[in-house]
C-alpha positions in Angstrom: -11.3 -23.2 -7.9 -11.5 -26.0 -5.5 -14.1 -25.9 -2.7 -11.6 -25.5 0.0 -12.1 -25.1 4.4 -10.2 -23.2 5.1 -8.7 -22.0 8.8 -5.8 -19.8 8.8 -4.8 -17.0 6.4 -1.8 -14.5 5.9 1.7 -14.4 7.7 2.4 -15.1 10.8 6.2 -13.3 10.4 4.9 -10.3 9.0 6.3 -7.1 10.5 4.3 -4.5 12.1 3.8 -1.7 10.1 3.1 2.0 10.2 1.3 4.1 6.9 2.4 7.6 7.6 0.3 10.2 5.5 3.1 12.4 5.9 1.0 15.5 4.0 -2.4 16.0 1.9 -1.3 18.0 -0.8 -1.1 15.9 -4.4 -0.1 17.0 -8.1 -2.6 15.1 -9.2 -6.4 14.8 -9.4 -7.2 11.6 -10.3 -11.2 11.0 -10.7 -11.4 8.4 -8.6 -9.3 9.8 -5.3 -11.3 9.4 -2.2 -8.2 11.4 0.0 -9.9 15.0 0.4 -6.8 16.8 -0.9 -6.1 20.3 0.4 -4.8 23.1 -1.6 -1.3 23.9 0.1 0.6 22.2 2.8 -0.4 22.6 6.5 2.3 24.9 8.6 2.5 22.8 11.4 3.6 19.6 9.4 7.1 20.2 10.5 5.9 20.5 14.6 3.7 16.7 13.7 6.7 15.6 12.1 8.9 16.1 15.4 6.4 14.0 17.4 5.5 11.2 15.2 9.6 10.6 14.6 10.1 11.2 18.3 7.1 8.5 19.3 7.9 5.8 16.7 11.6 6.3 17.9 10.9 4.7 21.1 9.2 1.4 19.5 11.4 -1.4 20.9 10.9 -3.9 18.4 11.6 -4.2 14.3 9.0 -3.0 12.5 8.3 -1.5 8.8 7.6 2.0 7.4 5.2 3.4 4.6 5.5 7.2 3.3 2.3 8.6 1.4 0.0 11.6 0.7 -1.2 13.4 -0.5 2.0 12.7 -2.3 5.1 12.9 0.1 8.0 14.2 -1.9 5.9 17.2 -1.4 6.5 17.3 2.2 8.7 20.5 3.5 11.0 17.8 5.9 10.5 15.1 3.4 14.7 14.1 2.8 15.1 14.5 6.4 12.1 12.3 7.1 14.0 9.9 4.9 17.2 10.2 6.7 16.0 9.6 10.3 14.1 6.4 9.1 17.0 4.8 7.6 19.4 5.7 10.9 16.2 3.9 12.9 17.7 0.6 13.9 14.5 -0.9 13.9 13.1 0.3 11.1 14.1 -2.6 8.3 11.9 -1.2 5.5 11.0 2.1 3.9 8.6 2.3 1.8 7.6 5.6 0.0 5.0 5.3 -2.0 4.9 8.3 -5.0 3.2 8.9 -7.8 6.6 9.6 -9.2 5.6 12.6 -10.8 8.9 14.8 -9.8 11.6 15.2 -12.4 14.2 12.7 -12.8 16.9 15.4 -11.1 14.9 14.6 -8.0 16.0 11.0 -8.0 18.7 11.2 -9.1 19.9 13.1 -6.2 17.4 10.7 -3.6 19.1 9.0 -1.1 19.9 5.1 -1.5 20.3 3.0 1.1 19.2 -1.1 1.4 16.5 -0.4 3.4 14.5 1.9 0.9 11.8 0.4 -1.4 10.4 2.6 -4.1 6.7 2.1 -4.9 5.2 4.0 -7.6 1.8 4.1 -8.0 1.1 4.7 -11.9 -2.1 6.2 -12.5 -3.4 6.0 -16.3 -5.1 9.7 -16.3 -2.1 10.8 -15.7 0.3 8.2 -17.5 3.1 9.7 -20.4 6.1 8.4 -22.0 8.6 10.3 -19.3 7.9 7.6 -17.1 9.7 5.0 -18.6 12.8 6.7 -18.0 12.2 7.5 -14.5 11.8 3.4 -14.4 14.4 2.4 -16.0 16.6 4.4 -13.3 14.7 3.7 -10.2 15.1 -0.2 -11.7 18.7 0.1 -11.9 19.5 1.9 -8.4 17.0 1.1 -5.8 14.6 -1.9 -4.7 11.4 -1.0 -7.0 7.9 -2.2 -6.5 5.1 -0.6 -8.8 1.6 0.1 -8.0 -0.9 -0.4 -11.2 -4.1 1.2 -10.4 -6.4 -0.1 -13.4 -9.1 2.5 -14.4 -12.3 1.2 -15.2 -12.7 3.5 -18.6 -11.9 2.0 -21.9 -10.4 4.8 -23.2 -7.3 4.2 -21.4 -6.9 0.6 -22.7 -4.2 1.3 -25.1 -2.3 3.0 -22.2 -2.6 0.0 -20.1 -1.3 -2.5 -22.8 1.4 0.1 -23.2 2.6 0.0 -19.2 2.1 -3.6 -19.2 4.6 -3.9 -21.7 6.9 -1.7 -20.2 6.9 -3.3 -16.7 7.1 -6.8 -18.2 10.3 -5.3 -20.3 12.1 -4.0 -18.1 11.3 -7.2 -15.3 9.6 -4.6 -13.0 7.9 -6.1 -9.9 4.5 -4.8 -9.7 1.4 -5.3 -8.1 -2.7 -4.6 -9.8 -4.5 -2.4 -7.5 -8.7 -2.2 -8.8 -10.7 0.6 -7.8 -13.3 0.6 -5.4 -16.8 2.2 -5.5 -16.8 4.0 -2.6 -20.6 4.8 -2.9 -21.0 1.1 -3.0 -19.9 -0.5 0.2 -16.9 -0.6 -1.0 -16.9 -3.1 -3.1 -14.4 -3.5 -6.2 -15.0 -2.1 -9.4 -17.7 -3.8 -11.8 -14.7 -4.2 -15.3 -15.8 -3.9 -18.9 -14.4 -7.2 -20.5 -11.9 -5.8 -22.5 -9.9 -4.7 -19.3 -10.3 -7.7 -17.6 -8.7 -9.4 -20.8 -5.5 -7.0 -21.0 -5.2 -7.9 -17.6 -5.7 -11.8 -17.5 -3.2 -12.0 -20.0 0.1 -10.1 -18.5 2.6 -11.4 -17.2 1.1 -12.9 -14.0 2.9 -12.4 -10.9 4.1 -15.2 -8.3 1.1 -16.4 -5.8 2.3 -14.9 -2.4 -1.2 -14.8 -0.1 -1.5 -17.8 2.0 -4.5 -19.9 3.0 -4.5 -23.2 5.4 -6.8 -26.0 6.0 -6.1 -28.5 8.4 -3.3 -30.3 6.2 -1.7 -28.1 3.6 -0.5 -24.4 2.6 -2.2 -23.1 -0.5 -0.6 -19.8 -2.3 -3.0 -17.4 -4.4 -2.6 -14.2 -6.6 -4.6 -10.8 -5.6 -6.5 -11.6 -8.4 -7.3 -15.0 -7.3 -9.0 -14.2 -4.4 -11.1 -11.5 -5.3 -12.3 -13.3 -8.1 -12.9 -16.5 -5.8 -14.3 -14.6 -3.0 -11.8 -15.5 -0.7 -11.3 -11.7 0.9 -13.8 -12.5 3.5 -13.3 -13.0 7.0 -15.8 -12.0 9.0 -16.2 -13.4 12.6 -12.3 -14.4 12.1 -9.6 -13.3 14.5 -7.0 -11.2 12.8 -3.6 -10.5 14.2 -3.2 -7.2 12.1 -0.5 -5.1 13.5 -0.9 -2.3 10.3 -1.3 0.9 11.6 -2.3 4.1 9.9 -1.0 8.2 11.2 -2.9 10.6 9.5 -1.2 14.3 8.2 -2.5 16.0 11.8 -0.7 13.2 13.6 -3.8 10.7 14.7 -3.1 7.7 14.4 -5.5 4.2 14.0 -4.6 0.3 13.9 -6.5 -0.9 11.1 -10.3 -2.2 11.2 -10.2 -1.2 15.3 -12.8 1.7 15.1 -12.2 2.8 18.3 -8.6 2.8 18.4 -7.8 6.1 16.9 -6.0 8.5 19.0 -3.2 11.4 18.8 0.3 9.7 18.5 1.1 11.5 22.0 -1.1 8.9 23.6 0.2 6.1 21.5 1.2 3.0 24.2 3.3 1.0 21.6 2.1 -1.7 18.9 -1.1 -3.8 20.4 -0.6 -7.6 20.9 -4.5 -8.5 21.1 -5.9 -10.0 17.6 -8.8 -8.3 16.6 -12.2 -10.2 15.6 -13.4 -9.1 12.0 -16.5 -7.3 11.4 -15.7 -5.9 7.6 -18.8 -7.3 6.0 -17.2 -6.3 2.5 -14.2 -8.3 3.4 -10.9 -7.1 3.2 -10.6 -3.5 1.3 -6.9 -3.5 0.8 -4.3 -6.2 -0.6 -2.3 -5.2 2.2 -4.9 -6.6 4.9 -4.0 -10.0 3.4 -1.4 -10.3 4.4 -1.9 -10.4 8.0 -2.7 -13.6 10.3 -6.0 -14.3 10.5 -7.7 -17.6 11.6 -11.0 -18.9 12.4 -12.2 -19.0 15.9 -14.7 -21.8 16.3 
């Protein structure tokens, strides 16, 4: 790739966002999980429920919604979650995120409404042929984004060729999602060659991350900029407005360590950019997206 300068990255119209961790309980126990999972749901999810809804309720300006876990269809007050959200005037998206692991009754019986986007996250230690079906539905009756987390162990190969397929099939949108070594600052996944070739060769999805120079817009894949070490912004400002509420009701705006506070104290979505200090560059493809520019 071109040696490029570049000055600006991300959206400037993206909407603020808030990643509710709604519970910590999961059906799965996927090796590489780095949420510490508890065995049964917390009793007072229902009284954390009330006060997150009740503070996010008073945000006076559009913004979007993400649902995870733990897994969140798990929650006890997860449909009525759901419902509130989508009678929110300023909530314009709903995202859950699932593992999609609940039978195909479930959905079937899910609400549906414009503003829901369904994002399964497809895990290949815990990947069967039921899935497809639960696809093909989910396709055909709601806004459907999937998550492919690609394992790093050739032994699930065959399974990943087999998804591929399926996705590319059926016109699924989807996103890759690598794994990162936690025990390694973070840093993605080293990939035996024979994964990186099933992936380099699927279907490749539309370039949607922005970069600037002085003249011109340039668009990149996920996969583009990790392999062209463009994820790095340290010393840039960065006008992310993503915000994280943890299962107890704490909530954090992303890469602000001292932010973190109980949503009772919450004062509404900050307006001050933040100046980056993540040394491993951005950990998440959803930290792309935001604004970000450098400050010379």
């Amino acid at each position: 790739m071109e040696k490029i300068k570049y000055i600006r990255q991300g959206d400037k119209g993206k909407l603020p966002t808030f990643a509710w961790k709604i519970n910590n309980t999961c059906q799965y126990r996927c090796s590489y999980c780095f949420v510490d999972l508890e065995g049964e749901e917390d009793p007072q999810l229902s009284s954390i429920k009330k006060l997150v809804m009740l503070k996010l309720k008073k945000i006076d300006e559009p913004f979007s919604m993400e649902l995870l876990g733990g897994e969140p269809t798990l929650h006890p007050d997860y449909k009525d979650i759901v419902e509130e959200f989508i009678g929110f005037n300023n909530v314009k998206l709903l995202n859950i995120i699932t593992n999609l692991k609940k039978d195909m009754s479930f959905w079937e019986d899910h609400i549906k409404h414009p503003k829901l986007v369904i994002q399964p996250s497809i895990h290949m230690e815990y990947l069967d042929k039921a899935l497809e079906e639960k696809l093909i539905y989910l396709n055909n009756n709601y806004t459907l984004m999937c998550n492919l987390m690609i394992h790093y162990d050739e032994k699930y190969n065959e399974k990943l060729k087999w998804i591929l397929g399926v996705l590319s099939d059926l016109n699924i949108q989807y996103e890759i999602s690598y794994l990162y070594d936690i025990n390694n600052n973070k840093e993605v996944m080293e990939y035996p060659t024979s994964i990186k070739e099933i992936v380099a060769n699927r279907d490749k999805p539309q370039a949607s991350l922005k970069f600037f120079d002085e003249d011109k817009e340039y668009n990149y894949t996920v996969d583009e900029v990790y392999n062209n070490n463009l994820h790095h912004f340290l010393g840039w400002k960065c006008n992310t407005k993503y915000y994280t509420i943890d299962h107890k009701g704490y909530i954090n705006r992303v890469c602000d360590v001292n932010s973190t506070q109980h949503i009772v104290l919450f004062k509404g979505i900050s307006k001050i950019p933040l100046t980056c200090a993540q040394k491993s560059g951005c950990i998440c493809d959803e930290y792309l997206e935001w604004e970000k520019w450098k400050d010379d």
